[in-house]
N, C-alpha and C positions, 0 to 999 in steps of 0.2 A: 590508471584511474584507481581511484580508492573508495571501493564501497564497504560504507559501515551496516550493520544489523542494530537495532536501538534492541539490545539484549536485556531490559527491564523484567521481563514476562512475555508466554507466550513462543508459540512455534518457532524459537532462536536457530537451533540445531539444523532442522529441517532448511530453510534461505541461509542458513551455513554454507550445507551442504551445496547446493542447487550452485551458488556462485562458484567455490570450486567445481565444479564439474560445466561451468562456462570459460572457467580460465582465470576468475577472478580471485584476488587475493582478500578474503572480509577482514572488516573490523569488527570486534563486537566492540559495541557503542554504550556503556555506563555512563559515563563521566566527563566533564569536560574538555579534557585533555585528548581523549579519545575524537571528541568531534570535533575536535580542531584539525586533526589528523585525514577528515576522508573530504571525498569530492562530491560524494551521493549515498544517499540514506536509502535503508528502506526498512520501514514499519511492518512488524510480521502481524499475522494473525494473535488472540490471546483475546482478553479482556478487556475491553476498548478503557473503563474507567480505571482500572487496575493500573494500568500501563498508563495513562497520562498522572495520574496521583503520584506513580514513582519514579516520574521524570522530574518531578517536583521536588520528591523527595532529594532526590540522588544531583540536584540545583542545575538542569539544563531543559526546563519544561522551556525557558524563555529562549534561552540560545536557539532550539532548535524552530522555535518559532521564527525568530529573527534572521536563522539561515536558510527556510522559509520564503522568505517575505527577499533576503539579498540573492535569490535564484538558486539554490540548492537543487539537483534533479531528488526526489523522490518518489518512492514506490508504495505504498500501500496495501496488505491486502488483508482485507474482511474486517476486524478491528484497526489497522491499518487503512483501508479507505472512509473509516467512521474516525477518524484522528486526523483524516487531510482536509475532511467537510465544513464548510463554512455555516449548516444547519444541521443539528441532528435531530431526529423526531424520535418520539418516545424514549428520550432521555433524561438517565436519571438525575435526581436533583443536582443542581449544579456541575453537572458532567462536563469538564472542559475538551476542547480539543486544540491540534494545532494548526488548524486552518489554511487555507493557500487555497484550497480547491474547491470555485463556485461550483458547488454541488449542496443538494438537501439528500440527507440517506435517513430510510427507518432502521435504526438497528434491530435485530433478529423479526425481520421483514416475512423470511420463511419459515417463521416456527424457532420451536426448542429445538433442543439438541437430540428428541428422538424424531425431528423432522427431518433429520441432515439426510443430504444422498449427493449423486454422484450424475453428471450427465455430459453428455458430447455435446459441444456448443459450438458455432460459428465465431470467430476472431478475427480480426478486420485488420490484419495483419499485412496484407496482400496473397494470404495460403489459403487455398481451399479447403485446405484439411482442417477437421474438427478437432476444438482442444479439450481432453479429459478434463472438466471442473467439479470441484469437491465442496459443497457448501454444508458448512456449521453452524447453525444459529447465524446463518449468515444475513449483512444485510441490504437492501437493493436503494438504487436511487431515484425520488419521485419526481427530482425537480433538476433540469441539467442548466446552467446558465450561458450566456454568451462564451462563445470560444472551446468548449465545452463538446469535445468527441467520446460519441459512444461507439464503443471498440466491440461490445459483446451489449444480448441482453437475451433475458427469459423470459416468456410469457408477458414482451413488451416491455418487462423492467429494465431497465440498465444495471449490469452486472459488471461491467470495464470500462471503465471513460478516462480521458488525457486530457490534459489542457498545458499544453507545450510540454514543458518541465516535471509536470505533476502527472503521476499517472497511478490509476486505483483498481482495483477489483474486489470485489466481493465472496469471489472464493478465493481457494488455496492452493495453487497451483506447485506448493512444495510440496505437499503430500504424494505427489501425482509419478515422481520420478523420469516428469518430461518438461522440459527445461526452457521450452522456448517463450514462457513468458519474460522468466529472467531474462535471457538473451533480449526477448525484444526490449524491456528497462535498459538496458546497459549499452546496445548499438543503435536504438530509435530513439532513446528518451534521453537518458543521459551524455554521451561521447556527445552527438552534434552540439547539446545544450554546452557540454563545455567547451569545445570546441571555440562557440562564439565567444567565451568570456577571453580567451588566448589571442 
């Protein structure tokens, strides 16, 4: 399996890293060529408008929509699940995203960036153990739609939710140096989803 990183802007190095140290081989993801090349994406952290602008820029805003929409597994996290949302609230003018995931999120939902912290959450993984999450300007989801599992939440918010193929979070789980969300994208989310297309 071939997972890319959409390496535009934003925490690239960091979900680098993290998949080597699952086993996986990344792609960083510029350019066409490049996304032709993987099985599953995943959208890091960074500036949610920033990074849809220079998917545009760089001519695969639409491809990766369209891969998308043809069953792509994808990952998302924090700007990353405000680019997989099918609504985004207090969004700047014209802010596009790429869609697939009936979800409404508010971006920077917890505050600026001198609101960020760090907390031990429940993940609905099948593991009792709590997962270190690291939120930035991070943002949470108000509105979950059909089909639509909530994996984690804070203070009632949804902070991780899946919907088959697509899966999101709201923090950062690469800052953390513990891996098992990636893992869960790559052995829960992604393999079975490709699995069926074989």
């Amino acid at each position: 399996m071939k997972v890319g990183v959409l390496a535009l802007q934003g925490d690239v190095r960091e979900h680098v890293s993290a998949l080597i140290a699952c086993g996986v081989t990344p792609i960083s993801v510029r350019r066409s060529a490049e996304l032709d090349q993987i099985d599953a994406l995943i959208l890091p952290g960074g500036e949610s408008t920033t990074i849809a602008q220079l998917s545009e820029v760089f001519g695969i805003y639409d491809q990766i929509k369209d891969r998308i929409v043809q069953g792509m597994p994808v990952y998302g996290s924090c700007a990353g699940m405000i680019l997989l949302a099918n609504e985004i609230l207090d969004a700047k003018v014209g802010q596009k995203s790429f869609g697939g995931l009936d979800i409404t999120v508010r971006r920077n939902a917890f505050g600026r960036q001198v609101d960020s912290f760090e907390s031990d959450i429940a993940f609905d993984d099948g593991s009792a153990d709590l997962i270190r999450a690291v939120f930035i300007r991070a943002p949470w989801v108000e509105r979950v739609g059909d089909g639509v599992q909530v994996l984690a939440a804070v203070d009632k918010h949804p902070v991780a939710v899946r919907s088959q193929r697509l899966f999101a979070t709201s923090f950062h789980p690469e800052l953390t140096g513990d891996h098992r969300i990636h893992r869960y994208f790559i052995e829960e989310v992604a393999r079975p989803a490709l699995e069926k297309v074989k």
